[in-house]
N, C-alpha and C positions, 0 to 999 in steps of 0.2 A: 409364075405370077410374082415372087418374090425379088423378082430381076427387075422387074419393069414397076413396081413398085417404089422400092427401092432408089432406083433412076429419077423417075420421074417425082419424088419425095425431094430428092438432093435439089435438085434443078428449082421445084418452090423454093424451098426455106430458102436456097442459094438467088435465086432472085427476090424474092423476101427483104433479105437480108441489104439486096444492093437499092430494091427500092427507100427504104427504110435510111438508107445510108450507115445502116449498123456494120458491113465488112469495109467502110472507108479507113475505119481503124485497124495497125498493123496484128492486132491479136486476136481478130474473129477466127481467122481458118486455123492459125496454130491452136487453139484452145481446142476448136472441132475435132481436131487428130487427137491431141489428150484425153479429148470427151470417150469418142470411140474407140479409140486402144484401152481404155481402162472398162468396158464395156466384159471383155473376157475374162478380165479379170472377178469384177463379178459374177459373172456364169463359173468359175472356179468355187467361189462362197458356197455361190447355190449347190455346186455338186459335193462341197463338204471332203474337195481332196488338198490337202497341204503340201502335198510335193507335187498338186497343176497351180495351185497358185504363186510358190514359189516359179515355175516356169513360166507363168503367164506375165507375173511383174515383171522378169527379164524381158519378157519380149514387148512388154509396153514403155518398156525405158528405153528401148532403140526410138520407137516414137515418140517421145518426149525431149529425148535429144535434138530429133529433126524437129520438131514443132518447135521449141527452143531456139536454133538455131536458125529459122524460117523466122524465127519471128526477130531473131538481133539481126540476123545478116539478111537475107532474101528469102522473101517468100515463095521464090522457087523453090525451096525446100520443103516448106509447107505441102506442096503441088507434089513434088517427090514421094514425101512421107503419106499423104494421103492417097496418091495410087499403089502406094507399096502397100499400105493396109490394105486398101481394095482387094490385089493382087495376094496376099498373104490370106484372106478370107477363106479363098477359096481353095487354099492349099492346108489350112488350119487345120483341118481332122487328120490329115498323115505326118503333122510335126508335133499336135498334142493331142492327148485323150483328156478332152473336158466333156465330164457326162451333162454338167450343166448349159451347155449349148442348146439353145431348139433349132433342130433340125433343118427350119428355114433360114435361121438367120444368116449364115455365109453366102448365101444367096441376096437375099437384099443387101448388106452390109458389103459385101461386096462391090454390088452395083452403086450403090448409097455413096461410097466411098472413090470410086472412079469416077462418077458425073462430077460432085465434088470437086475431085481435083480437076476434071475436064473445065469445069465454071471457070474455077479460079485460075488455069491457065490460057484461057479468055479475056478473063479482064485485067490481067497482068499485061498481055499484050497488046490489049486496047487502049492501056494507061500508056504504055511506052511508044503507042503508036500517037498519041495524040502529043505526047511531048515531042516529039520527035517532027512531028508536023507545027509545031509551035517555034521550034531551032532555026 
């Protein structure tokens, strides 16, 4: 249930967000990847271990490079870094021991994280298609 949750969560906010016109700006979805990589990092607090939170800040600064990076250069990177979380979700509990984790959450956070970037490599190339029909 946490998958499809999850999914279909990303997909509102993520249209949401285009109704709204809030992700015409280039720093919506890289912010989303800072948002949620630093997500573990708190679950490290809550578990009260100082050497998962030092491991956990390392692994939220590859994400914050790509979100940084997504946001000066292309936000295919953004798209990158947000399926890489996805994708890193679900591999999370055999690269670190955070007892602060709930149990469900690599499951939605995972799926959360791949519709996500599924959206936004949608309308990155509906943007480039409509330019491109404009040439």
């Amino acid at each position: 249930m946490a998958f499809v949750i999850g999914f279909v969560l990303a997909l509102a906010v993520s249209a949401y967000a285009t109704a709204l016109e809030l992700d015409r700006d280039r720093a919506f979805y890289p912010t989303v990847l800072i948002v949620v990589a630093s997500y573990y990092v708190l679950f490290a607090v809550m578990g009260g271990s100082g050497r998962t939170i030092v491991v956990e800040l390392l692994i939220m600064a590859a994400f914050v490079v790509s979100a940084s990076l997504g946001f000066r250069q292309s936000l295919w990177l953004a798209v990158v870094g947000l399926a890489g979380h996805g994708v890193m979700d679900f591999f999370h509990a055999g690269l670190v021991q955070n007892p602060g984790v709930p149990v469900w959450w690599p499951a939605f956070r995972g799926s959360y994280d791949v519709a996500a970037a599924g959206y936004l490599a949608w309308r990155l190339t509906r943007v480039a298609a409509r330019r491109a029909a404009v040439a």
